[in-house]
DRENZA-602433 format. One record per residue: x, y, z of N, C-alpha, C in turn; residue number from 1; residue in three letters. Coordinates in Angstrom, 2 decimals, decimal comma, always signed. Example, Ala and Ser with C-alpha at 12.3 -4.5 7.8 and 13.67 -1.06 7.14 Angstrom:
2
node nx:+13,19	ny:-5,69	nz:+7,80	cax:+12,30	cay:-4,50	caz:+7,80	cx:+13,20	cy:-3,30	cz:+7,80	i:1	aa:ALA .
node nx:+12,85	ny:-2,25	nz:+7,08	cax:+13,67	cay:-1,06	caz:+7,14	cx:+12,90	cy:+0,03	cz:+7,87	i:2	aa:SER .
//
This chain:
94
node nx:+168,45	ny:-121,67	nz:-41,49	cax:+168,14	cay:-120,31	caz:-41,87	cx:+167,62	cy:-120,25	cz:-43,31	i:1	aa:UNK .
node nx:+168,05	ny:-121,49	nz:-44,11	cax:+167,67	cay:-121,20	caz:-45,55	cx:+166,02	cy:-121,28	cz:-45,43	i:2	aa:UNK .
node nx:+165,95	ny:-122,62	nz:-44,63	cax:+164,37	cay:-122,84	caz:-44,70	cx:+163,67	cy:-121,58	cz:-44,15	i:3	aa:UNK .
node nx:+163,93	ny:-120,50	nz:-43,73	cax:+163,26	cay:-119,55	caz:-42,90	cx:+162,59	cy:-118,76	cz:-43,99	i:4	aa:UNK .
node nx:+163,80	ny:-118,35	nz:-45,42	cax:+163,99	cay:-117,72	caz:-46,46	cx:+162,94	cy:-117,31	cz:-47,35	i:5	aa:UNK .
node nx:+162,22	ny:-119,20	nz:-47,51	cax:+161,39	cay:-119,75	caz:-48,19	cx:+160,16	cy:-118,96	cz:-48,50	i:6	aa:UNK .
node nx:+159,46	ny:-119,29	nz:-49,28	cax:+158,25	cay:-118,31	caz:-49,41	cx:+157,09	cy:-119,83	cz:-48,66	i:7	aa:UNK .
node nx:+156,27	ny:-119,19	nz:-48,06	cax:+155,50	cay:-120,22	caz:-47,62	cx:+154,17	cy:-120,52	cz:-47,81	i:8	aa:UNK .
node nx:+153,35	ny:-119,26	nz:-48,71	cax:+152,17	cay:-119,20	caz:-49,47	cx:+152,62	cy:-118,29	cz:-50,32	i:9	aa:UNK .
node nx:+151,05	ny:-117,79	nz:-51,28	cax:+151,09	cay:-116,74	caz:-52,26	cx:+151,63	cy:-115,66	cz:-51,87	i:10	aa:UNK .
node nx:+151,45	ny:-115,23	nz:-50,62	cax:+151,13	cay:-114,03	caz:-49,79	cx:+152,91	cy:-113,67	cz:-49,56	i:11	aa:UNK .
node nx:+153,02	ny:-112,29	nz:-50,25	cax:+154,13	cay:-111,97	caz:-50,24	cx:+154,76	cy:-112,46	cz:-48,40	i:12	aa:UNK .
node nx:+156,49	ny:-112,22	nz:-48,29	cax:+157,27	cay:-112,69	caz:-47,08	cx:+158,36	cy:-111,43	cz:-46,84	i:13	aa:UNK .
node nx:+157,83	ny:-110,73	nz:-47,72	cax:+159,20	cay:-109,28	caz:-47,44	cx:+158,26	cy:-107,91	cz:-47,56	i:14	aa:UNK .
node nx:+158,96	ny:-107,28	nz:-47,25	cax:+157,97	cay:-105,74	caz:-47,55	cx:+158,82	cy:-105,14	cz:-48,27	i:15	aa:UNK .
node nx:+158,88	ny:-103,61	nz:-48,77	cax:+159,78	cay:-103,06	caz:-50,14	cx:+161,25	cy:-103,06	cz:-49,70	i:16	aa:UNK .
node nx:+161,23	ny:-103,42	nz:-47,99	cax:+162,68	cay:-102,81	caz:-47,68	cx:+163,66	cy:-104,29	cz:-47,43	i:17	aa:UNK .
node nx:+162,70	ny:-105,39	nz:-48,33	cax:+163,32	cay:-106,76	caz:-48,01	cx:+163,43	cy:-107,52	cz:-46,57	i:18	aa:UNK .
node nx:+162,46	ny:-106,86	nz:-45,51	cax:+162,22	cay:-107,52	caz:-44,32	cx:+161,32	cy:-108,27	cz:-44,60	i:19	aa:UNK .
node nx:+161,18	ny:-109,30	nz:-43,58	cax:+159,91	cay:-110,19	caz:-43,47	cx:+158,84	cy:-109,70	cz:-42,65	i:20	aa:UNK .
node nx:+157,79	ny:-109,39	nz:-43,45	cax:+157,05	cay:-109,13	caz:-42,77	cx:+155,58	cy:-110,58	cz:-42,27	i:21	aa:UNK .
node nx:+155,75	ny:-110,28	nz:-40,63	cax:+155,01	cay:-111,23	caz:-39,71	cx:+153,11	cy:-110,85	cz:-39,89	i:22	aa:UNK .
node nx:+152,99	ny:-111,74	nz:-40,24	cax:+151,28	cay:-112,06	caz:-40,74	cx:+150,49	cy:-112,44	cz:-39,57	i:23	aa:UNK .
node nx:+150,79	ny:-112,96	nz:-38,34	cax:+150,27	cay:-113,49	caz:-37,32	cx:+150,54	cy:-112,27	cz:-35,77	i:24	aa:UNK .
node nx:+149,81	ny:-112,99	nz:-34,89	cax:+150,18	cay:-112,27	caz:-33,63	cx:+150,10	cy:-113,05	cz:-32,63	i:25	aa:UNK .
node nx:+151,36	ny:-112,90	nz:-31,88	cax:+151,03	cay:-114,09	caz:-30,66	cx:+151,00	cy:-113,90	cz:-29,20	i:26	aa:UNK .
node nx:+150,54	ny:-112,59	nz:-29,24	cax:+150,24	cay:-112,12	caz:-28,59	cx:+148,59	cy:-112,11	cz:-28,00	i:27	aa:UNK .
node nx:+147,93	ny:-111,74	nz:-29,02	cax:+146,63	cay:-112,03	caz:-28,94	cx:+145,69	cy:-112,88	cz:-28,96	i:28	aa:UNK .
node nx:+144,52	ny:-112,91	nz:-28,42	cax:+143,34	cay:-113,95	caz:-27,96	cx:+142,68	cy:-113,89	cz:-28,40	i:29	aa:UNK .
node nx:+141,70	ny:-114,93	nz:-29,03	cax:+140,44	cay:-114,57	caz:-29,55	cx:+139,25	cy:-114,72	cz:-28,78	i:30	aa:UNK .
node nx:+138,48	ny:-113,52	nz:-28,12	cax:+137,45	cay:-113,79	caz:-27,13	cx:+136,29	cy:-114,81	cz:-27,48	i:31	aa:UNK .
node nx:+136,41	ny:-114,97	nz:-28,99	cax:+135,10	cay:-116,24	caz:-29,35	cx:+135,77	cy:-117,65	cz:-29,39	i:32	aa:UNK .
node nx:+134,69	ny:-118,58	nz:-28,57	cax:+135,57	cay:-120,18	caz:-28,88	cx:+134,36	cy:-120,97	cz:-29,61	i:33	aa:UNK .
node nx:+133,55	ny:-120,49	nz:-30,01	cax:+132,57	cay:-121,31	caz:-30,70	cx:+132,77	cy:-120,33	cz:-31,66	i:34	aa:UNK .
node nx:+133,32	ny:-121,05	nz:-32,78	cax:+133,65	cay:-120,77	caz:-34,46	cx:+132,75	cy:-121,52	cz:-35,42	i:35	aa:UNK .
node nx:+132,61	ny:-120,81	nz:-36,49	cax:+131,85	cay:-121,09	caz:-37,54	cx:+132,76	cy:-121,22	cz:-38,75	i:36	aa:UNK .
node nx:+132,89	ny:-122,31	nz:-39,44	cax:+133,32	cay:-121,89	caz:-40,54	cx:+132,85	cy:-122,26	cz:-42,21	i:37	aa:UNK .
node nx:+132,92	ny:-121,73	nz:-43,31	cax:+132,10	cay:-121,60	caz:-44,57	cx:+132,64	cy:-122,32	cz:-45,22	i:38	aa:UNK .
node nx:+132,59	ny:-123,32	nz:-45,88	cax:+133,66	cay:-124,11	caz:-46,89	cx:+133,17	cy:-124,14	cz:-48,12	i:39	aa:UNK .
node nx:+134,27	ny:-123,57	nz:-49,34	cax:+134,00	cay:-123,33	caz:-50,66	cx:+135,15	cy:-124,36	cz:-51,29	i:40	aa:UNK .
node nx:+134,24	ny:-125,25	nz:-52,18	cax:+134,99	cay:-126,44	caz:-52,60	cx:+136,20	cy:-126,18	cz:-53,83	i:41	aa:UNK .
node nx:+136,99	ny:-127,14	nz:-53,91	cax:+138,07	cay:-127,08	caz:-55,47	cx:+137,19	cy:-127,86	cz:-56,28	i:42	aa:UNK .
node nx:+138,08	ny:-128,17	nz:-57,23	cax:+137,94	cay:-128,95	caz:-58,47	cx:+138,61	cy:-130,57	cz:-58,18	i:43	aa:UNK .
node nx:+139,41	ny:-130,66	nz:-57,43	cax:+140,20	cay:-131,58	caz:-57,66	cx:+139,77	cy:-132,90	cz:-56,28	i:44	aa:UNK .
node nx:+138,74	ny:-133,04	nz:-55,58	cax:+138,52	cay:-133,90	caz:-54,95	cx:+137,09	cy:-133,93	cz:-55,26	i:45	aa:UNK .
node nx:+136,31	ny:-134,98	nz:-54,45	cax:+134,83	cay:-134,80	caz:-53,89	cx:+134,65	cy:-134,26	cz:-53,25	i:46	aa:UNK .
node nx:+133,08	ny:-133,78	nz:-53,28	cax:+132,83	cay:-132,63	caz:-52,03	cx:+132,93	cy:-133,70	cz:-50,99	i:47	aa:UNK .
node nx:+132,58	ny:-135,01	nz:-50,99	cax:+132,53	cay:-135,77	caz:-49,56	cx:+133,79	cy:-135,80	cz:-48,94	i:48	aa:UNK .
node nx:+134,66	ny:-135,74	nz:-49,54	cax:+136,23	cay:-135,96	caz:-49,52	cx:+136,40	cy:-134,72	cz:-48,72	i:49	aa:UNK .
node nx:+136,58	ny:-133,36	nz:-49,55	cax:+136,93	cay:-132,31	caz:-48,78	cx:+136,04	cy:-131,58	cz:-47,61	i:50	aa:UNK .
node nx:+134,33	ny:-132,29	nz:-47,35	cax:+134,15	cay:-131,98	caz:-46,17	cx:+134,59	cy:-132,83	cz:-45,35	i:51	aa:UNK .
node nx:+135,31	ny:-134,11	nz:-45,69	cax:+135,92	cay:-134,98	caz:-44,41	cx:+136,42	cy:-134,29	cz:-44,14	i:52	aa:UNK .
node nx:+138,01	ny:-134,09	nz:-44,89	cax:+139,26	cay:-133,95	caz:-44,76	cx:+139,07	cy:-132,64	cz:-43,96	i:53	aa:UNK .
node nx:+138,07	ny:-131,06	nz:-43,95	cax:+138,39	cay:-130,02	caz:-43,37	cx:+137,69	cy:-129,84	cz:-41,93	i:54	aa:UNK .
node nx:+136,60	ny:-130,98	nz:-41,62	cax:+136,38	cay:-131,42	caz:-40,61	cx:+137,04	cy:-132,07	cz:-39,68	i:55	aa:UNK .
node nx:+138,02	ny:-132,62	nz:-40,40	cax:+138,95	cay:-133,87	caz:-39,81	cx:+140,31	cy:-132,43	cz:-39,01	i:56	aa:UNK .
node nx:+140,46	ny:-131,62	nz:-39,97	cax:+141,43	cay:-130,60	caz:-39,53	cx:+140,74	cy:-129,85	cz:-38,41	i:57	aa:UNK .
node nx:+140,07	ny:-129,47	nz:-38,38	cax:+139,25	cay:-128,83	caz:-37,02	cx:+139,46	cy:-129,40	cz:-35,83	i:58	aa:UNK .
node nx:+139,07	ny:-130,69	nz:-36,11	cax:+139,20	cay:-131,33	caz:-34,87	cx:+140,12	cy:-131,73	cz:-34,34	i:59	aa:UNK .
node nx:+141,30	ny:-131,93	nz:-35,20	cax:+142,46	cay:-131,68	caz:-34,60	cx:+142,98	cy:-130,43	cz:-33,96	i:60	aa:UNK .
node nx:+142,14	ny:-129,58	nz:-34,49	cax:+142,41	cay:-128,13	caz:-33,58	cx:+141,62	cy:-128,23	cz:-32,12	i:61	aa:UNK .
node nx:+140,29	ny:-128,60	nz:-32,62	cax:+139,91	cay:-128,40	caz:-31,14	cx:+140,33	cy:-129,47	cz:-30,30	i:62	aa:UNK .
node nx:+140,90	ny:-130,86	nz:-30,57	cax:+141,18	cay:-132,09	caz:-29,83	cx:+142,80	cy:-131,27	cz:-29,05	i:63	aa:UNK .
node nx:+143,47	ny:-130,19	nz:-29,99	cax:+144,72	cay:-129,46	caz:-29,06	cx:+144,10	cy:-128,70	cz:-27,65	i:64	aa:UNK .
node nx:+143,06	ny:-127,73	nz:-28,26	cax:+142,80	cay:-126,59	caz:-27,54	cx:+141,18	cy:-126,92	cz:-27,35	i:65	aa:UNK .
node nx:+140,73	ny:-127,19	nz:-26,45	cax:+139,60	cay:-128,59	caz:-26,31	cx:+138,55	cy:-127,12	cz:-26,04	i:66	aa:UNK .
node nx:+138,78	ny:-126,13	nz:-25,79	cax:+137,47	cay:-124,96	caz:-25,64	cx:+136,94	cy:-124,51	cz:-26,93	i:67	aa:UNK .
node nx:+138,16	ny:-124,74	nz:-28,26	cax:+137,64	cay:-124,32	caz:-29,43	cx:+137,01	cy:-125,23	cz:-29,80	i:68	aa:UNK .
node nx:+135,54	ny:-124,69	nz:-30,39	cax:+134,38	cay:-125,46	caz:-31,08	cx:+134,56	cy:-125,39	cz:-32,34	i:69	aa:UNK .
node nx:+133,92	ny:-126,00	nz:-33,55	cax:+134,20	cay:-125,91	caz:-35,10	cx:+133,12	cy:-126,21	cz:-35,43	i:70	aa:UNK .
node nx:+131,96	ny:-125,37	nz:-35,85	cax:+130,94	cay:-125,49	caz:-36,38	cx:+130,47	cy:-125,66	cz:-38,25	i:71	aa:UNK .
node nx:+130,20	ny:-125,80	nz:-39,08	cax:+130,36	cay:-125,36	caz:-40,41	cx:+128,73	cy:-124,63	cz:-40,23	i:72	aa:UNK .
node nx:+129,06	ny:-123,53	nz:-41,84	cax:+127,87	cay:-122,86	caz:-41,30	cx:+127,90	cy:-122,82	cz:-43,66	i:73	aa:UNK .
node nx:+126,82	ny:-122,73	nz:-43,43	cax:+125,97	cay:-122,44	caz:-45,49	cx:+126,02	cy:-120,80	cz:-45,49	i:74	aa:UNK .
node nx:+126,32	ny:-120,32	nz:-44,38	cax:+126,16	cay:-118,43	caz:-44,83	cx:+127,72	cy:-117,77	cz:-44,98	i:75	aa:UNK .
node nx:+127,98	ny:-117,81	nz:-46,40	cax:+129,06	cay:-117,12	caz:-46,26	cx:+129,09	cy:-116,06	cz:-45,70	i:76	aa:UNK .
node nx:+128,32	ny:-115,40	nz:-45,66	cax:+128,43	cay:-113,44	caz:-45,05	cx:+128,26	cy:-113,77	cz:-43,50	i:77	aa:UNK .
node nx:+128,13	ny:-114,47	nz:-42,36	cax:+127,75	cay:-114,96	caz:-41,22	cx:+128,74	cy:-116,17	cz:-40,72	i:78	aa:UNK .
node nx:+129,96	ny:-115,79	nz:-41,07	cax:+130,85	cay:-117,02	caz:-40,78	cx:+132,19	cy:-116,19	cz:-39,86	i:79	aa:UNK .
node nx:+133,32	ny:-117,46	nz:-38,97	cax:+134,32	cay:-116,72	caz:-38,35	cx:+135,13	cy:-116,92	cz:-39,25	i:80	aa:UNK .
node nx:+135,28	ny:-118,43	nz:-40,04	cax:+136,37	cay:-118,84	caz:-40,86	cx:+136,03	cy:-118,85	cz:-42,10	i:81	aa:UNK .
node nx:+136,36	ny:-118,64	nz:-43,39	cax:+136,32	cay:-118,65	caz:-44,38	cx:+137,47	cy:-119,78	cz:-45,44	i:82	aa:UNK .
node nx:+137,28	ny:-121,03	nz:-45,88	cax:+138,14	cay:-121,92	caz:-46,60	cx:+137,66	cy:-122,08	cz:-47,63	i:83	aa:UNK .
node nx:+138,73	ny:-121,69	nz:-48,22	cax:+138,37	cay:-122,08	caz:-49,92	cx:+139,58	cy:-122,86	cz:-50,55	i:84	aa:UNK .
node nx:+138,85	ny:-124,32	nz:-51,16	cax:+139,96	cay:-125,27	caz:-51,72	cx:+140,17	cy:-124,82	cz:-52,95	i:85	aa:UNK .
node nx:+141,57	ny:-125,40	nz:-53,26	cax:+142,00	cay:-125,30	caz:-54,75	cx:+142,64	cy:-123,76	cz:-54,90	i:86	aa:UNK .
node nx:+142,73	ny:-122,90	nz:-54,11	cax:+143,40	cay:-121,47	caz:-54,04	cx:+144,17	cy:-121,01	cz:-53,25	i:87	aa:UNK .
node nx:+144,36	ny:-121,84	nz:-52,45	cax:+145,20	cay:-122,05	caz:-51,10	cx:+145,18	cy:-120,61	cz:-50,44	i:88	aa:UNK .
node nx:+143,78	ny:-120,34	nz:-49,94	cax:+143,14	cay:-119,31	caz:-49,19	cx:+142,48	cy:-119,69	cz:-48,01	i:89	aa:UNK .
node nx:+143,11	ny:-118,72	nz:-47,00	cax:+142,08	cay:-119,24	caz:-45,56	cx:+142,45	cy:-117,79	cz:-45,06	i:90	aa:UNK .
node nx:+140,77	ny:-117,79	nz:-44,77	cax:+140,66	cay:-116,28	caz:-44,30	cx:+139,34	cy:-116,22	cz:-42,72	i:91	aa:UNK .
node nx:+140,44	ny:-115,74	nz:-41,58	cax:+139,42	cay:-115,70	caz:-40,28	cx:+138,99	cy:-114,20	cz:-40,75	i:92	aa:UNK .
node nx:+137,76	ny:-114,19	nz:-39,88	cax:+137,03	cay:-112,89	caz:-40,41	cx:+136,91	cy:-112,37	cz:-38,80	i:93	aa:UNK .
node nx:+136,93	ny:-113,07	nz:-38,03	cax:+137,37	cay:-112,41	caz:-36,28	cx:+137,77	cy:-110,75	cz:-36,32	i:94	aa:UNK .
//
């Protein structure tokens, strides 16, 4: 239970009344399986490095769930996924 407690990103884990408030839904589907996503680099690797490494994570997504595609795309304004290193931000735009 302690580990539950934890804060697990930036992104506040309580709301004013000290509940946790749930960020996800698991309930829902996403009708698109061919995804795009934009990658905005850190400071602290190579860009060759961190387009392995966030390519390498994709495909472990789609190697789970074999219908999701992972495309990278150069248009930020025209993307599903949005990653940005070094800020520990990931934002679907779905």
């Amino acid at each position: 239970m302690y580990v539950m407690k934890k804060p697990r990103c930036g992104d506040q884990d309580v709301d004013g009344d000290g509940m946790r408030v749930r960020r996800y839904a698991t309930f829902s589907k996403w009708s698109k399986t061919n995804l795009t996503y934009y990658l905005s680099y850190g400071d602290d690797m190579t860009k060759a490095d961190q387009d392995r490494i966030i390519a390498r994570a994709f495909k472990y997504w789609s190697d789970a769930e074999p219908t999701l595609k992972f495309n990278r795309t150069y248009n930020y304004n025209k993307t599903d996924i949005r990653v940005r290193l070094g800020y520990f931000l990931f934002t679907t735009i779905l």
